[in-house]
C-alpha positions as CSV (number, residue, x, y, z in Angstrom):
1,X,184.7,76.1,28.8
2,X,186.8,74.5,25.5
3,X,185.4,72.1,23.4
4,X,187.7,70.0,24.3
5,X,186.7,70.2,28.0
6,X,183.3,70.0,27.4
7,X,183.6,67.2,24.8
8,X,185.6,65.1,28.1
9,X,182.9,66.1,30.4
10,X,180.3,65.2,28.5
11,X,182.0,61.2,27.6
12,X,182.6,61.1,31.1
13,X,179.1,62.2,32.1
14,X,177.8,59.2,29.7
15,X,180.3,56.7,31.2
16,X,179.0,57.7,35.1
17,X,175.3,57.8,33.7
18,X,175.1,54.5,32.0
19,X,177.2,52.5,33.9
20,X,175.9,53.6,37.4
21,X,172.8,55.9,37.7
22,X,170.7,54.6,34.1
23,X,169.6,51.4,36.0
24,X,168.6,53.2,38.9
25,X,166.0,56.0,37.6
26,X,164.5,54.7,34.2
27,X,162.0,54.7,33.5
28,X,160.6,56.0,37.3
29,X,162.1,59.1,36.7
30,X,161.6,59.6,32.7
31,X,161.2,63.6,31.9
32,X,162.8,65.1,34.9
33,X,165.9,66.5,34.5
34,X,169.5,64.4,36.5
35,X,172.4,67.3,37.1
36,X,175.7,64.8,37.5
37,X,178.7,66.3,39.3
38,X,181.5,64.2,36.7
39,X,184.0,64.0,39.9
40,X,181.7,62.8,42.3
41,X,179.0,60.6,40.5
42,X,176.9,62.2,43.1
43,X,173.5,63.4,41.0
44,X,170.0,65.7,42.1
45,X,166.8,64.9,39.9
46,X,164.2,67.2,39.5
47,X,161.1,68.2,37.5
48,X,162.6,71.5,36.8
49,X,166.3,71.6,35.7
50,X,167.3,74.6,38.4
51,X,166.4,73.6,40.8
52,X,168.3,70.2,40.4
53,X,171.3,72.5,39.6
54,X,171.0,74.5,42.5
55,X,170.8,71.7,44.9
56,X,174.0,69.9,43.3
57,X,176.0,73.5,43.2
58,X,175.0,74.5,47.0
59,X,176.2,70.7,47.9
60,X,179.3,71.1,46.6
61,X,180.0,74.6,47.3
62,X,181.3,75.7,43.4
63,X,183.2,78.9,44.1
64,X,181.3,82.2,42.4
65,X,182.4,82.6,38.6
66,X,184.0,78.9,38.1
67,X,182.3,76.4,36.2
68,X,181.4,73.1,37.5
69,X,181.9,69.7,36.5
70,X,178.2,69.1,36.0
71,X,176.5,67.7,33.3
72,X,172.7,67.8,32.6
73,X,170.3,64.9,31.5
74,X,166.8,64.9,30.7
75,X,166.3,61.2,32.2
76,X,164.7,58.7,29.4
77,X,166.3,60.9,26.6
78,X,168.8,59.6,24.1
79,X,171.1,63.0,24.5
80,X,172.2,64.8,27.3
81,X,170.9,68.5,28.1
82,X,173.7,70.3,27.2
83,X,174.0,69.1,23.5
84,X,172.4,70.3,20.1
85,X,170.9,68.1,17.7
């Protein structure tokens, strides 16, 4: 994926999580890990991060070899999975 696409995903991920999920799961749900399908808004929260992705791509049936519009969060953390300090 481009940085550029990644860098979009990832605003739009924080737009979708702040806006309409944040409310809803923290602090309940504080260290588990929230896989957000970007095109959907539709989200799977687990204690283990695979398993949350697994549910979200078998939901949405992601063809084999393309990558999804998902973006990972570790609920209660102040940056998403997927970026580096």
């Amino acid at each position: 994926m481009a940085a550029d696409n990644l860098k979009s995903l990832r605003e739009r991920a924080w737009v979708i999580y702040n806006a309409d999920i944040k409310h809803l799961v923290e602090p309940e749900f504080n260290g588990k890990y929230l896989v957000l399908n970007v095109e959907t808004g539709h989200y799977e929260i687990d204690e283990r991060l695979g398993q949350a992705d697994a549910r979200m791509l078998a939901k949405h049936q992601i063809p084999k070899g393309e990558m999804p519009p998902h973006f990972a969060f570790r609920i209660g953390y102040p940056t998403t999975f997927n970026e580096r300090p």
